[in-house]
N, C-alpha and C positions, 0 to 999 in steps of 0.2 A: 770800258768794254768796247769793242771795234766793234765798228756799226753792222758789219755782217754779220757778226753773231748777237747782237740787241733785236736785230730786223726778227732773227726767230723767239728769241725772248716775249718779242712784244706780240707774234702771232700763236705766243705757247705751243711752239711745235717743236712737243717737247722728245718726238722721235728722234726728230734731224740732229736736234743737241744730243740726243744718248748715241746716234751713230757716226757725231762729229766726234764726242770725246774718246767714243770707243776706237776710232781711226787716229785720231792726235791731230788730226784738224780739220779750217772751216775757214770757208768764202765765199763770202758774196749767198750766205744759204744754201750753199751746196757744196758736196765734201769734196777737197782737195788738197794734196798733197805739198802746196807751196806756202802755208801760211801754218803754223805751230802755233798752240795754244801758249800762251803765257800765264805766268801766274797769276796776274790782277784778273785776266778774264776768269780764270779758277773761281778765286773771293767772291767776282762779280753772279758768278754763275750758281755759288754756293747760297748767297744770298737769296738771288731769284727764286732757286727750289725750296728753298726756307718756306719764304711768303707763297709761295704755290701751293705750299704742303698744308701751312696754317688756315688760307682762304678756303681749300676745302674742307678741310676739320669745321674753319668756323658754321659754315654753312651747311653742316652734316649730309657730304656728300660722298662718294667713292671719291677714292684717289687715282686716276689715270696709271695704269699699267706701267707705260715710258714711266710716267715722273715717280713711282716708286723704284724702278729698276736705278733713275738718278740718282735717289738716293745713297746709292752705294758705288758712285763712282770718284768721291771724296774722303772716301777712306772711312779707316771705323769709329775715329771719332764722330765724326759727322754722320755715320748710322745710328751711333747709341743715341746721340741728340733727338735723331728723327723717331726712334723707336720711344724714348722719353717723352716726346711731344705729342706722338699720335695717341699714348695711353693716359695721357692728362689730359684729354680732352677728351678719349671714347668712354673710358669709366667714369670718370665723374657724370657725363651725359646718363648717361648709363642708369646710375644710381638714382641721378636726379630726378628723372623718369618714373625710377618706380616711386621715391618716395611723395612725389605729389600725389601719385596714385593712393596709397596709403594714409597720407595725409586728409587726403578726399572721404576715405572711408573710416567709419563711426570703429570705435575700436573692439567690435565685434569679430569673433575668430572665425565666424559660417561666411564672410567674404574673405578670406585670404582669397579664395581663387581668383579673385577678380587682378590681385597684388599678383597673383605667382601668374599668373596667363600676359600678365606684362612683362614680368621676369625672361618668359620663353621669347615674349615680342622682340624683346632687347637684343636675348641673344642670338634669338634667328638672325633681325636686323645687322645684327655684326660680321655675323658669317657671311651674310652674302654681301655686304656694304664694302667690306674688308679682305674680302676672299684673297685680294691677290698680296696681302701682307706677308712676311717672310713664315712658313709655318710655326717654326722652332720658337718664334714669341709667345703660341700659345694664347694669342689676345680673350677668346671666347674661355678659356678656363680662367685667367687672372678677371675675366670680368664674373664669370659665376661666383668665383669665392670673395672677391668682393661684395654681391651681390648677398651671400650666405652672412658673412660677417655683419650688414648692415639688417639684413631679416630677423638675424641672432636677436641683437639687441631690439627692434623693433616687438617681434614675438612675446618675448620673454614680458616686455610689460603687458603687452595685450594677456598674456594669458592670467594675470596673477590676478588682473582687474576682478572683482567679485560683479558684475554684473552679466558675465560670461553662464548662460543657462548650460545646459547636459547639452542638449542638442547642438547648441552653438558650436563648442569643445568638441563636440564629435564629427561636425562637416569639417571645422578646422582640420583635428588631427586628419580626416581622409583626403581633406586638400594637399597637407601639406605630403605625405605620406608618396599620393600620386606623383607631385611637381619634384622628389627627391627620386623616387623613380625614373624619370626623363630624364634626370641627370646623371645617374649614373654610368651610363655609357660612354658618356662625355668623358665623365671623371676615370672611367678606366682606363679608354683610348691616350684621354691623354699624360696618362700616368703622374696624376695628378698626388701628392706625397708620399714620391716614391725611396723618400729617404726613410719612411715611417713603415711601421706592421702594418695598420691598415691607413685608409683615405682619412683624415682630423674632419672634412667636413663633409664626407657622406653619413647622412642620420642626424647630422650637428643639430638641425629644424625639431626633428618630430622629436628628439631626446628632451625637448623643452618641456613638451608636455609630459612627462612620466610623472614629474610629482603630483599631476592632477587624472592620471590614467583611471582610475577608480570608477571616475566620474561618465569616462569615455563607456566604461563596461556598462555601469549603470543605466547607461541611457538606451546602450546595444539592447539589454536585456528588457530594458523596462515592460515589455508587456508582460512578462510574467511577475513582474508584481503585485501583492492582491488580488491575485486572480482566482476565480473559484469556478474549479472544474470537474467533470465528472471521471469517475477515474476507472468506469467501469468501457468510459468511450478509450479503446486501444489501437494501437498501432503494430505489427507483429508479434502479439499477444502479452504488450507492453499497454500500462497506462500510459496512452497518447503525449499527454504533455511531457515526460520524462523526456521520450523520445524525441522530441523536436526540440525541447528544452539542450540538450545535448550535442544534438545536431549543430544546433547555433553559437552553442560553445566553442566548439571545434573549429566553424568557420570562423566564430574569434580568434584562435588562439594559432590557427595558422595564420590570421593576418598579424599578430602578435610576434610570431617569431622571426618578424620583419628587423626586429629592434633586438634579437640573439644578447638580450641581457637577464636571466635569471628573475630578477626582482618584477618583471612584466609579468611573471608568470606567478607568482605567490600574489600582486595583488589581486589578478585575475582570480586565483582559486580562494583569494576574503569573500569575493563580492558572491562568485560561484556556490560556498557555503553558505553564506548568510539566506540568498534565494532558495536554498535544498532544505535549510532547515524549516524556512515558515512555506514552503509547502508540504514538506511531508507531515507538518504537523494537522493537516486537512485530510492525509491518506488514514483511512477507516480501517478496520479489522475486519474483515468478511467471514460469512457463519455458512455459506453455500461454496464448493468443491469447485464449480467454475470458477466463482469469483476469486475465492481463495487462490486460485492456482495464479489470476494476473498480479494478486499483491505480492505471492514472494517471487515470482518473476518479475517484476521492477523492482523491487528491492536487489535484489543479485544484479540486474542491469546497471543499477544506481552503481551498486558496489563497486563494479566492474570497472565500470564508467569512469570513478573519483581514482583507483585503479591505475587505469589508464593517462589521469590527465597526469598526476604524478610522474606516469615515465617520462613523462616531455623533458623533466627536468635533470641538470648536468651530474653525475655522480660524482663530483664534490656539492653538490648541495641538499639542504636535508628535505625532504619530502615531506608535505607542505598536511598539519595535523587535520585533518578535517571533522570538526565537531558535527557533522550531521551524519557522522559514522556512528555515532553513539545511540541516535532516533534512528538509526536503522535497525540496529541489532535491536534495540528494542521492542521494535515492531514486527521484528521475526519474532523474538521471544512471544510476542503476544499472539499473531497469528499462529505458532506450534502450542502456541495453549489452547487456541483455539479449537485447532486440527484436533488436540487431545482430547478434550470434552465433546467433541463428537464421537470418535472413534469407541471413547470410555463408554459413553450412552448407544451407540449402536452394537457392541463388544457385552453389554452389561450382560447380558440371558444367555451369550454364548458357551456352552461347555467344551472342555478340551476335546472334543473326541471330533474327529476326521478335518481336521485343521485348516490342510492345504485346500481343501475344497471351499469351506467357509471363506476363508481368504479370499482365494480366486473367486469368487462368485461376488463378492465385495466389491472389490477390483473394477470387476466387469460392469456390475451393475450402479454401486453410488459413486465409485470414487474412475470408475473409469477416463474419464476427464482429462485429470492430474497425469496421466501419461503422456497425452497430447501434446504436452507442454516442457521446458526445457529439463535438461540432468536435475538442474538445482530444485526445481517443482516435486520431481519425482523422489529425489534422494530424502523432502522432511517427510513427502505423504509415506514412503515405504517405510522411515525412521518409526513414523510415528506409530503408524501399524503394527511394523515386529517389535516392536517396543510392547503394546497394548499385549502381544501375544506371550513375549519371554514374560509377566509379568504375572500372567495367569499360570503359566507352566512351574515359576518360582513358586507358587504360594500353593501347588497340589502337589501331595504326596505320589510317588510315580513311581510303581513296580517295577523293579527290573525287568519281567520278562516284556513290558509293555515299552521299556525304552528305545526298542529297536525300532517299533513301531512309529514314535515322535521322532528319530532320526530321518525316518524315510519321509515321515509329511515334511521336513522341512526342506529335504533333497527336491520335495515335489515343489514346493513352494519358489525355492532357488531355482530351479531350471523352468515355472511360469515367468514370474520375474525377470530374468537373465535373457528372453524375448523385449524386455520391455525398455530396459536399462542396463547400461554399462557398467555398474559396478552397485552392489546392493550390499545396501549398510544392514548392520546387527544380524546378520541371518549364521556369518560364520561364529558367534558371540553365543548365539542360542544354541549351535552344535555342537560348542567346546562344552558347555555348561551339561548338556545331556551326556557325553563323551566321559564328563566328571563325576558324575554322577551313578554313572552304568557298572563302573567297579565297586564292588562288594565292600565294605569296611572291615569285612569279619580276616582279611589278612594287611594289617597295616603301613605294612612298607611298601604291596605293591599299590593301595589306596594312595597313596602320597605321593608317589614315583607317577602317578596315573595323573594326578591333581597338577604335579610340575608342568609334567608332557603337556596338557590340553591349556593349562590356565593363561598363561601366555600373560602374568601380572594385571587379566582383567577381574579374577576372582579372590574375594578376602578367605582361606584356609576357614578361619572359625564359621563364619558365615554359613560355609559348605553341610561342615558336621554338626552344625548348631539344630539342624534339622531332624540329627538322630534325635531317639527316646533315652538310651541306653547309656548315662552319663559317664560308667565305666570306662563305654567304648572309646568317647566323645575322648578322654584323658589320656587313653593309651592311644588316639591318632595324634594328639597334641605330641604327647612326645617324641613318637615318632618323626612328627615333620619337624621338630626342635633341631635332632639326630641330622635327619635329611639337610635342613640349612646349616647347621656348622659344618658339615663334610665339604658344600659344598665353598 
């Protein structure tokens, strides 16, 4: 190498060399046009940025601007080299980094953060250490997925260890959960497998844990385990705990649909069941119209609720059974029996005569309550009532000229009602039945034509006539409606 160009060699001014070679030449350290580069000075020159480029690697520094720009002034063998070289020695630093970090830590999964907050250290450190590297290498994305690959395998024992508590497993998964968040951006930007459907390692971390997610929910949930509560303390005329029990689900299961895999969600809705069942096994039967009213409005909430978390899921997959549907309906069945035996014993001494009043005055006075409260509250207490009413109506003998009269209480009935609630069950059941009733049997075909019209397949034919005296008659409407159904 001519000593005019060593003199800047030896003061690494490595400008004057990128604007000698970009000129074609150099003398005496300053650029002129009577001295051409030769080839040996090339080799010599190639060498130098070599060991310039390695000295700072080794000493984990920036690489001076000039002397990367050098690098590409020997062509593109000589680039891939340098790009070869500067990533054998930032990733492995890299890696090496986090794993003493790692190494340092007990193989508990509630410090991942400490591992992933060095992860971000490395790759901030790279970005700005490396800034002026050629963009297109992508150095900060080959170092993350390296990075991922080696977490892979580190995680995956960490998690399988049995001395991993709920809790541990639960900062984990939210460690890790966070740190693949911050990366994302990253991995978009730099279109990170963009030969593939989606990214192979965004999610790669937190998917480790799925075969232990169970545990994750369990521990989210854990205060409502064996917990005993009052259920008469509410929340929007909700037992309290449902309601906040639910609440918390939800914010599970949106964080849950971080992970857009199906099986997150069925075992979320195991652990979900298992909780619903041994609590509602502690929900009582109440014998008072207040309380009554909050038991079958949580149960409809529940309903609603389990409902609900089933749409989350994809329609190819099947909707997820839930065995505390069965202790639900049960415990309606039980509170409507309840309702019933009241209603039975305040209903016992009442006689059919002026109906609508007795009802309404019922309404108003004991059971007034049960309106306050949602459709579904409303729809067993009114079931339960016109029930208690069609049932005394069935078992009394009822005069024709008097049926007009039970038609209009029940219009009266339906239009108190029809203030109170949206749609009232059995009232048009008990109109049909008076309506079938009100034709005479003494002309048979239009008794039967009468019976068609009204009955609407909620009333059995024999049943109807079974109430004459007159067994004659009873046979000549049989036949007639024999008649009437083969015609038709």
């Amino acid at each position: 190498m001519k000593n005019c160009l060593k003199k800047l060699c030896v003061s690494k001014s490595y400008g004057k060399i990128l604007k000698g070679l970009l000129n074609g030449t150099v003398k005496n350290g300053i650029m002129s046009k009577k001295y051409v580069l030769i080839e040996d000075d090339r080799v010599d020159l190639e060498n130098f940025v070599n060991n310039e480029v390695k000295e700072y690697l080794y000493i984990d520094e920036s690489i001076p601007n000039d002397l990367v720009k050098l690098t590409n002034m020997f062509g593109e063998n000589f680039s891939l080299n340098f790009k070869e070289m500067v990533l054998s020695y930032v990733i492995p630093r890299a890696i090496s980094n986090i794993s003493k970090i790692s190494n340092l830590k007990s193989q508990k999964l509630d410090e991942l953060g400490n591992i992933y907050k060095e992860c971000n250290f490395q790759i901030e450190k790279i970005n700005i250490r490396y800034f002026n590297l050629p963009e297109e290498w992508k150095i900060d994305l080959l170092v993350i997925r390296r990075m991922i690959e080696f977490l892979e395998k580190d995680l995956a024992e960490k998690i399988m260890l049995s001395n991993n508590s709920k809790e541990s497993l639960f900062k984990g998964l939210n460690y890790t959960i966070a740190f693949e968040i911050s990366l994302e951006s990253l991995l978009k930007s730099n279109k990170c497998c963009e030969h593939e459907s989606s990214c192979i390692h965004n999610k790669k971390l937190s998917k480790k844990f799925i075969p232990k997610i169970d545990l994750y929910y369990s521990h989210f949930l854990s205060s409502y385990c064996n917990i005993k509560y009052n259920q008469r303390e509410t929340e929007i005329n909700i037992t309290k705990i449902f309601v906040t029990l639910f609440r918390d689900i939800i914010t599970l299961l949106n964080r849950m649909k971080y992970f857009e895999e199906n099986v997150i969600f069925q075992k979320l809705f195991k652990v979900v069941d298992d909780l619903l069942i041994q609590l509602l096994k502690n929900l009582n039967i109440e014998s008072k119209y207040n309380n009554i009213a909050i038991v079958i409005n949580t149960l409809a909430f529940i309903n609603q609720s389990i409902y609900d978390l089933n749409s989350n899921l994809s329609l190819s997959d099947q909707p997820y059974t839930f065995k505390s549907l069965k202790i639900i309906s049960s415990l309606e069945r039980a509170q409507t029996s309840k309702i019933e035996k009241i209603v039975k014993n305040d209903f016992m001494r009442i006689r059919c005569v002026n109906l609508s009043q007795t009802l309404i005055n019922y309404c108003e006075n004991k059971g007034g309550c049960m309106f306050s409260y949602t459709e579904e509250v409303k729809i067993v207490f009114v079931e339960v009532l016109l029930g208690s009413i069609f049932s005394k109506i069935i078992k009394i003998k009822i005069e024709n000229n008097d049926i007009e009269k039970y038609i209009f209480e029940m219009c009266e009935i339906e239009n108190y009602l029809s203030k109170k609630m949206r749609k009232i069950p059995a009232i048009s059941l008990i109109k049909s039945y008076l309506k079938i009733i009100s034709c005479p049997p003494e002309d048979p075909e239009v008794f039967v034509q009468n019976f068609l019209l009204h009955s609407g397949n909620n009333f059995n034919f024999n049943q109807i006539i079974g109430k004459f005296d007159d067994k004659t008659k009873i046979n000549i409407l049989k036949e007639e409606y024999s008649k009437l159904i083969i015609k038709k």
